[in-house]
N, C-alpha and C positions, 0 to 999 in steps of 0.2 A: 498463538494460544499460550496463556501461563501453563507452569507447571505445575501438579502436582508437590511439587518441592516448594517452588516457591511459595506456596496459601501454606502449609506445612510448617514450615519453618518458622515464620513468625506471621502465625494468624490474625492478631492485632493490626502491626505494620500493614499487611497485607488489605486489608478492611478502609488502614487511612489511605492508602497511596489509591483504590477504587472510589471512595470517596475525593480524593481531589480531582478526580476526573469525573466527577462526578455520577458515580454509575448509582442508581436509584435501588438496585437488589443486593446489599452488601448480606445477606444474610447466605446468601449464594455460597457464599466461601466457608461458612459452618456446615450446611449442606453436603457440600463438595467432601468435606474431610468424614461428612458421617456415614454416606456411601462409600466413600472409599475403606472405611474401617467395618464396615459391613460387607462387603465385597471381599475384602483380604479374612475375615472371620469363617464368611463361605466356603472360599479359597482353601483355607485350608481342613474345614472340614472334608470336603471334596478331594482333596492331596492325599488324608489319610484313609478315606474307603479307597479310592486308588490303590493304594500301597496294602491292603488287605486284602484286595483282589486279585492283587499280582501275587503275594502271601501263598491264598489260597489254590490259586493258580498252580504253582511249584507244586504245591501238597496235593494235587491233584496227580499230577505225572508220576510223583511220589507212587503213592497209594494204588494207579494203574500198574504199574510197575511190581506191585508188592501183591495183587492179583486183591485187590480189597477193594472191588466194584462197588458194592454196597453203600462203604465212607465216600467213595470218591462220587458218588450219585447227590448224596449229602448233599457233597459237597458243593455240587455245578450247583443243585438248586439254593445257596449261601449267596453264590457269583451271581444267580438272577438277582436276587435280592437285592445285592447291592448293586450290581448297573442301573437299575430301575432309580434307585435313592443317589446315584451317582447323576445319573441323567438330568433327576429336575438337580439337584445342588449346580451341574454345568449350568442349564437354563436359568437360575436366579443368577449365578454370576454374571452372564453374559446381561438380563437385565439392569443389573446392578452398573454396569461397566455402561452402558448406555444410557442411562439417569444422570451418568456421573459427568459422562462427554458432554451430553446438551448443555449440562450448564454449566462446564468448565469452556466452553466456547463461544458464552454471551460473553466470559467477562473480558474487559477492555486489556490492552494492556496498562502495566504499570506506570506512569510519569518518573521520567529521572527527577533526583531531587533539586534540580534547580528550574523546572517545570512553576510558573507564578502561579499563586491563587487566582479565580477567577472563573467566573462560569462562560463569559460572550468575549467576542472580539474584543471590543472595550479595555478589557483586563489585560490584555497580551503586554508584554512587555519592548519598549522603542529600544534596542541595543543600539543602532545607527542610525543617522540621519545623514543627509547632505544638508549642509544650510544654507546653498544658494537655489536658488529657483528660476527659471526664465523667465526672463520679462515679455508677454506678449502685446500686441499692438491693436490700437485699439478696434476692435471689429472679430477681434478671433475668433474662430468657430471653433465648435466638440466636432468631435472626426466622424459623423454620421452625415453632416453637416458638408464636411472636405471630402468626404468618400463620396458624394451627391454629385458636388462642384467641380472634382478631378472622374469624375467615372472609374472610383476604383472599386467600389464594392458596392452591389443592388441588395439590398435588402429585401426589397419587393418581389422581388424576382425569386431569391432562395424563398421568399413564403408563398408563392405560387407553385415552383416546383416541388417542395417540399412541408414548409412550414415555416412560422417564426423560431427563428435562431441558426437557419439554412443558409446563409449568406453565400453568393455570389462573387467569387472574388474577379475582377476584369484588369485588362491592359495591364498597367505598370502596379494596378494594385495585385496582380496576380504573380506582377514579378517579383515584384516586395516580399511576399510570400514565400515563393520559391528561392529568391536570397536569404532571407534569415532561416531557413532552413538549412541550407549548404554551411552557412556561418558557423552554426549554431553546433551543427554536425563535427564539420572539422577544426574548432576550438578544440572541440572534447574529444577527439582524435591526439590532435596536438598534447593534451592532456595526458593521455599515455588510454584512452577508453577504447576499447575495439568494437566495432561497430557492428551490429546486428539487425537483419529486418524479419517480423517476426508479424504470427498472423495478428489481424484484427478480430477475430473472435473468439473466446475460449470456453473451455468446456466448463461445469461446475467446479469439478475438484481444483481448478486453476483458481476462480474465485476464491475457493474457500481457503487456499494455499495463503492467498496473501491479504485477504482480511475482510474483503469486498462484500462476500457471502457470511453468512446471510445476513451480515449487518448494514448492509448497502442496496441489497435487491430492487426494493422499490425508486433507485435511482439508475437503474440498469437496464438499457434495451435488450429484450429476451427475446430471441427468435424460438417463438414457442415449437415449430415442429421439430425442429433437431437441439432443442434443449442446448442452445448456445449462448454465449451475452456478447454483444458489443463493446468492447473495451473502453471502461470511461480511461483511461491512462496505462499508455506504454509499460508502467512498471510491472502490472498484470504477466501479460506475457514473457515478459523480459527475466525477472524471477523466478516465475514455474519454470525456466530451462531447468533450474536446477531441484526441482520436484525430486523426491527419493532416491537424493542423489548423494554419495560419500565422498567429498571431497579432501584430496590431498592437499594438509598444509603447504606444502612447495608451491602451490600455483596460485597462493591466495599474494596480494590481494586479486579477486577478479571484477573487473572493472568495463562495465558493456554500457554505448550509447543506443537510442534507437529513435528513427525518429517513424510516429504512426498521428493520424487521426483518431480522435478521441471522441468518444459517444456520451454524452452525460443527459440525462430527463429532465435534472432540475428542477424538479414538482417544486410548488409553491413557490416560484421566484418570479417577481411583477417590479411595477415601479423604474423610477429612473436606473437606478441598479441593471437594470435589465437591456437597457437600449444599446442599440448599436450592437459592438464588440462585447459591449462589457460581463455581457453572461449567454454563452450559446449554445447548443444542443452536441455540436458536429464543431471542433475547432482543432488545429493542427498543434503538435508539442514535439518537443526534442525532450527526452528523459533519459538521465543519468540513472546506472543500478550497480552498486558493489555487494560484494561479498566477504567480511571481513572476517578476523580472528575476532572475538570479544575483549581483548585487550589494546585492538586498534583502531574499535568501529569509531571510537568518539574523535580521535584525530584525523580519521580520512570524514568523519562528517565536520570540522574545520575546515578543511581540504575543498571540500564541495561547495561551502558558502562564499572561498574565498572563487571557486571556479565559477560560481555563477555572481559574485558581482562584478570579476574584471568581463562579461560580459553587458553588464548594465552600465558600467565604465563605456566600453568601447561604443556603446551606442552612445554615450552621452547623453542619458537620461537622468533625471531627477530621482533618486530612490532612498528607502529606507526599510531597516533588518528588523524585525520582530520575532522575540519570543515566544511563542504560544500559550497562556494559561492552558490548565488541567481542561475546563467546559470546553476551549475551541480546538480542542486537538481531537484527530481521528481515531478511529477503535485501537488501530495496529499501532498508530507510533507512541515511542518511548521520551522522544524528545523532538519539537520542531520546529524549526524557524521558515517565517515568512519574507521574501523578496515584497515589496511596493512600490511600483513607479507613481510619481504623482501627475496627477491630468490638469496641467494649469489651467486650460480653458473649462474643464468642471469644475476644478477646484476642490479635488478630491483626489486620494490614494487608492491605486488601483493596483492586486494582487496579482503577481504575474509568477512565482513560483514558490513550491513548497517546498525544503530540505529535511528529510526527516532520515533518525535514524530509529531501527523497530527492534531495535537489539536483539534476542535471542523468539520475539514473539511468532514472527514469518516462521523462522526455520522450526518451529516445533511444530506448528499447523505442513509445514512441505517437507519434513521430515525430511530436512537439509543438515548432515551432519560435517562436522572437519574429522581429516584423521590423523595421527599426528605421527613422528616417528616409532612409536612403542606401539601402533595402532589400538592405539588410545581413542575413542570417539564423541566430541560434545558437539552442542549445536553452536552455528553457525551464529554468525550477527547480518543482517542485510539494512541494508541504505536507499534511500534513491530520492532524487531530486529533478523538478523541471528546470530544463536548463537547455530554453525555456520554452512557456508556453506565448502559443503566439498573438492570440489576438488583442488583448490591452497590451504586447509590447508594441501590434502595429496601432493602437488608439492613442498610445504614448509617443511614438514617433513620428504621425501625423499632427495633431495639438502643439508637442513642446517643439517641434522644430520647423511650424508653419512660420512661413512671414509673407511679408506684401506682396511678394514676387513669386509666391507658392511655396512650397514643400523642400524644405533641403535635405539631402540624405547625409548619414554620417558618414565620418571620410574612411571609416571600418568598413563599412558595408559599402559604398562605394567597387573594388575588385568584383560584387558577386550582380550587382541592380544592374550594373554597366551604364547606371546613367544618374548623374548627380543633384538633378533636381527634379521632380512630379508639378508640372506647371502645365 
């Protein structure tokens, strides 16, 4: 959530940076500052019958004291008077203060400024590329195809049990699974990240803590009796640890992996886009989450692209780094780059993680402060990144490393499959 300061400080600025992300209500932010200058008007009307009544208060004990019943009768009837004109003045405050939150909590965050123009994917920015590519042979299949052929994933099956995007994972495709998980985990161990398992469902105020709520709702499994959501992404959980929480500069940076299944609805997603792997309801992720100073969130969010590409390295995957225009970036983040494996047998670039940093936005919604040696208190910076998610990395690993003889595993992941080829 912005601050207050920030729309404040330069209300202009503030209007262009929501406009490049395109947010449709920039008048929001004039709004915002005229309740707040309404409220603090209240405020201190409200401060000074206070102070009149405490006044009067004193003159009261006075007055008992001085055997002057009569003034001091007065007087209590003065005190009604004003508690009564106190009362509602609290009441519109407190109105006023809830006008001001609803729609200081639509708005997005702000884009750092090297955030492109643009409203769609399209717009994003190519920072990296590899520029070789696999050659594959002629007859290759898309991995819906070799999940079929090798028995490693029923599709059919997860949409009887459950639905479409329920996948099935079996045999070696199951094991596939559970190695790039361990991989995936203890890279980012090795990385100095301490490992966390945390629940799969969370309450509201978790959503709202990190941006999900209520700008997300409609993409979120709600278990309507106990008012829970389904975790679309480990970050969820793994952030609100630190919900209302003051943390000591000495222990920053903090740095947690987790790895959970992930729930996403995806309304309105059809098309080839959709098959297979490539977009699912229920798909497993490893997720990176820090915790930073705000003078170091921008170099450990380097830190994190360089950690999740020497993982697209070690698989020996075809990939490239995108910057986000303003339109395709998320309500929370401030700045994000995209991971892309490319699917030579599609013939398309397939997203397999996000790295974003949300700079001071999270911690003002989770009212996540640092403290510093003077106990000093500002808000926090948090980060977090898939690293990675799984299913286009196993739709990428099945496609670009198919050949005649079946399936080669990379010689990375090899220690964890225990077995070098799916044939």
């Amino acid at each position: 959530m912005l601050t207050l300061e920030q729309l404040r400080e330069n209300p202009t600025l503030a209007k262009e940076k929501l406009a490049h992300k395109h947010f449709k209500n920039i008048d929001f932010v004039d709004k915002i500052i005229e309740l707040d200058d309404k409220r603090k008007a209240v405020k201190a009307q409200l401060d000074e019958l206070l102070a009149q009544r405490n006044a009067i208060s004193k003159e009261i004990g006075i007055l008992m004291k001085d055997g002057k019943k009569d003034e001091a009768e007065t007087a209590k009837k003065s005190i009604a008077t004003i508690k009564n004109d106190a009362d509602l003045l609290e009441t519109e405050v407190a109105t006023l203060t809830t006008q001001q939150f609803d729609l200081l909590v639509q708005l997005p965050n702000f884009p750092n400024n090297i955030v492109p123009n643009g409203k769609t994917a399209e717009d994003n920015e190519v920072v990296f590329s590899v520029k070789e590519f696999p050659t594959l042979f002629a007859g290759a299949l898309p991995h819906w195809d070799l999940a079929k052929k090798y028995d490693l994933i029923d599709f059919e099956l997860g949409n009887k049990i459950t639905g479409a995007g329920f996948p099935v994972y079996k045999g070696k495709g199951a094991a596939l699974q559970r190695a790039l998980i361990s991989f995936f985990l203890d890279k980012a161990i090795e990385a100095g990240y301490n490992e966390v398992q945390v629940p799969h469902l969370v309450n509201k105020n978790s959503g709202f803590g990190t941006g999900q709520l209520p700008d997300k709702e409609g993409q979120m499994y709600h278990v309507n009796l106990d008012d829970f959501y389904l975790i679309p992404t480990a970050e969820v959980p793994i952030t609100n640890i630190y919900r209302d929480e003051i943390v000591d500069e000495k222990i920053l940076p903090i740095k947690n992996v987790g790895y959970t299944p992930c729930f996403r609805r995806e309304a309105g997603s059809y098309g080839k886009d959709v098959r297979g792997l490539n977009r699912l309801h229920q798909f497993d992720k490893v997720e990176i989450v820090r915790v930073e100073k705000p003078e170091n969130s921008y170099q450990a969010l380097d830190e994190m692209l360089k950690h999740v590409e020497s993982l697209l390295q070690a698989l020996e995957l075809p990939y490239r780094i995108l910057r986000l225009c303003g339109g395709d970036m998320t309500f929370s983040s401030s700045l994000t780059y995209d991971f892309e494996v490319y699917s030579t047998a599609q013939e398309r670039w397939l997203e397999v993680s996000s790295v974003s940093n949300f700079e001071s936005f999270q911690a003002n919604r989770l009212k996540l402060r640092i403290k510093d040696a003077e106990n000093k208190k500002t808000l926090a910076h948090t980060l977090n990144g898939s690293a990675l998610a799984l299913p286009r990395i196993v739709a990428g690993l099945l496609e670009n490393h198919q050949t005649e003889n079946g399936i080669k595993i990379p010689k990375a992941l090899v220690p964890y499959t225990k077995f070098e080829w799916i044939n």
